[in-house]
C-alpha positions, 0 to 999 in steps of 0.5 A, spaced: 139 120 713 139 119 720 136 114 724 131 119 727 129 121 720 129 114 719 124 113 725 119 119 723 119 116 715 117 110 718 111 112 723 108 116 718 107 110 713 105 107 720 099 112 721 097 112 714 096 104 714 091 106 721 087 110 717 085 106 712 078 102 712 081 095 713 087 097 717 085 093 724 085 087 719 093 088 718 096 092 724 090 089 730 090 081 728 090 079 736 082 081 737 081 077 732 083 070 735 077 065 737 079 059 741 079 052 736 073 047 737 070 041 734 066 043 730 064 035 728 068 028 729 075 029 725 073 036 723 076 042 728 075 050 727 082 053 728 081 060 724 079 068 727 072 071 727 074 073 720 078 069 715 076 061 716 081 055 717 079 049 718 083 042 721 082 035 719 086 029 723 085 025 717 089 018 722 096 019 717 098 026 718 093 033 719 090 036 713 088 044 714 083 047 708 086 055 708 093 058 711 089 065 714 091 072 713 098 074 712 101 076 719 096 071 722 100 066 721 102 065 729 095 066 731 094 059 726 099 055 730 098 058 737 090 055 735 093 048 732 097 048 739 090 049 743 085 044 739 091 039 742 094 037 735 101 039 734 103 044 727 109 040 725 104 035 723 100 038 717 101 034 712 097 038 707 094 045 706 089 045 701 088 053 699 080 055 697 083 060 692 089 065 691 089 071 695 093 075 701 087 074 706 087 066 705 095 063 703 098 067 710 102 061 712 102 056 707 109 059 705 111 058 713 108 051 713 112 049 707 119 052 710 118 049 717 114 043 717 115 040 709 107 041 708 105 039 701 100 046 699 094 044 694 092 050 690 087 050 684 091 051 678 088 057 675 090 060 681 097 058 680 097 061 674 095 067 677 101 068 681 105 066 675 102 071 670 098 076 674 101 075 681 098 083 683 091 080 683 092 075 689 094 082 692 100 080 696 102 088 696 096 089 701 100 085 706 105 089 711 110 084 712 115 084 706 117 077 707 110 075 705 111 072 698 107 067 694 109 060 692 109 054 687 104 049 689 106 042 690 100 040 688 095 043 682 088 042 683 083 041 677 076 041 676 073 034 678 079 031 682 078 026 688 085 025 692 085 021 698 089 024 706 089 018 710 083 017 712 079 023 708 078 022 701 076 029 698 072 030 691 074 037 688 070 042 684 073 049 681 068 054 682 070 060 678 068 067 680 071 069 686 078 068 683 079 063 677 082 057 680 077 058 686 075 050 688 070 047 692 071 041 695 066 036 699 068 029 704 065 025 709 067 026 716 066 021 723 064 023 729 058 021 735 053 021 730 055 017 724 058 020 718 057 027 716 058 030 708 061 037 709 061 041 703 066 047 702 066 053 698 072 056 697 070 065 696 064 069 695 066 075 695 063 080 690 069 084 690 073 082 684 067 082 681 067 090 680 067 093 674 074 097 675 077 091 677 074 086 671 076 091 666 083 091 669 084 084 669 081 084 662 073 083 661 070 089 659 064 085 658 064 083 666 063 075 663 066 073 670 059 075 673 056 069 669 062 064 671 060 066 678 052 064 677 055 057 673 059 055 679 054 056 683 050 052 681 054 047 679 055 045 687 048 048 689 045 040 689 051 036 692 048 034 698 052 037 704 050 036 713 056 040 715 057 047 712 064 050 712 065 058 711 070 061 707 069 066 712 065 067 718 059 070 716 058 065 710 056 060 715 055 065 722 060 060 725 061 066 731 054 066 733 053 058 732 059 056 736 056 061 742 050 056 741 054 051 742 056 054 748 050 055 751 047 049 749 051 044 750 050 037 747 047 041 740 051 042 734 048 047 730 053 045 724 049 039 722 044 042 718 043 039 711 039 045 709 044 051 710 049 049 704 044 050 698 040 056 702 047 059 703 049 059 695 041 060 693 042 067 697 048 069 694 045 067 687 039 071 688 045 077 691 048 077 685 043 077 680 041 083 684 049 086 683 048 084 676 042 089 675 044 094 679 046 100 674 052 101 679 055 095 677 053 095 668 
């Protein structure tokens, strides 16, 4: 084959991917950087508009909840550089649940800096047994791979970074290990409880996908209900976005923009009215003759 060839073979595949539904996502990832801030004390945003990372200096070394979307990874460090930290100390990575769109630069961190990544043992699991489910083959990038975490999170643990000790719940649904996390953060106005949910998305819920993975009685629906209602009462000021509708972070931080002074983050209600929705939305998938 001649190089030409080689080229055309190579452009084709390149208009092929530009046509499918979520192609800005993988081939337009630049539109989507937003500038890091503070979103209270020790806690930083340094995710895009969509897929949410967060950053807190914990006094002995960062610790980032989530490693963004494979092929964002520069985006990642680019924010960490801005927000005034230095991407050579993280010290940790926390990953919300096992899929391509939140793992993207835990294998990066760990080769280059000696991050340590946390991940919720059922999802560890998959990527042993079932690494297909984590959709790592959506990525665009053949040097995207998964990993062996250093760290396996269980449900109830409770593990100390530097000044930050997290309590940690798994909260199937979204995936099997997904976990839900919550610590207090320091800030103008004294200590703040934030909460963390780490995946709301219906789409493995579906019946093609459940039946794949093999729950033809779509028993997954339910754990998700379970998890919901598990962490629904945990007292939460700060609420974390898994991605960024979650918490309408975008619209809050032009809020904070314009009103200076005012932190629309610290809202104690946010938390239990946000999984109270998702609760009341999946009831309503549940019943929907589309999905039985």
């Amino acid at each position: 084959m001649s190089m030409k060839e080689d080229y055309e073979i190579y452009m084709e595949r390149r208009k092929k991917r530009l046509k499918e539904p979520m192609s800005e996502i993988w081939m337009d990832r630049e539109s989507r950087y937003m500038h890091p801030f503070q979103m209270y004390g020790n806690l930083y945003y340094v995710g895009d508009n969509w897929v949410c990372v967060h950053l807190i200096d914990t006094g002995e070394g960062l610790l980032l909840i989530d490693g963004g979307n494979c092929g964002a990874t520069a985006m990642l460090i680019q924010s960490i550089w801005e927000a005034g930290f230095n991407p050579a100390d993280v010290k940790w990575m926390i990953l919300s649940h096992g899929h391509v769109d939140h793992i993207g630069a835990a294998v990066f961190f760990k080769k280059m800096f000696g991050t340590q990544l946390l991940l919720g043992a059922p999802d560890a699991k998959m990527f042993e047994e079932n690494p297909e489910q984590s959709v790592i083959q959506e990525s665009t990038d053949y040097a995207d791979t998964l990993f062996k975490p250093d760290v396996l999170i269980q449900d109830n643990d409770v593990i100390t970074f530097g000044n930050t000790t997290i309590q940690f719940y798994l909260v199937p649904g979204h995936t099997a290990g997904c976990i839900a996390c919550f610590f207090d953060i320091h800030g103008e106005q004294g200590t703040k409880r934030a909460g963390y949910y780490g995946g709301f998305g219906f789409n493995t819920l579906l019946r093609e996908f459940l039946k794949e993975i093999g729950d033809p009685t779509y028993q997954m629906r339910q754990t998700y209900l379970d998890s919901l209602k598990k962490v629904r009462d945990q007292p939460v000021d700060v609420f974390m976005g898994n991605h960024t509708n979650n918490n309408k972070l975008v619209e809050k931080r032009l809020y904070m923009k314009e009103h200076p002074g005012e932190n629309p983050f610290i809202d104690n209600k946010a938390w239990a009215s946000y999984l109270d929705e998702k609760r009341d939305s999946l009831l309503s998938f549940m019943k929907d003759p589309a999905n039985l």
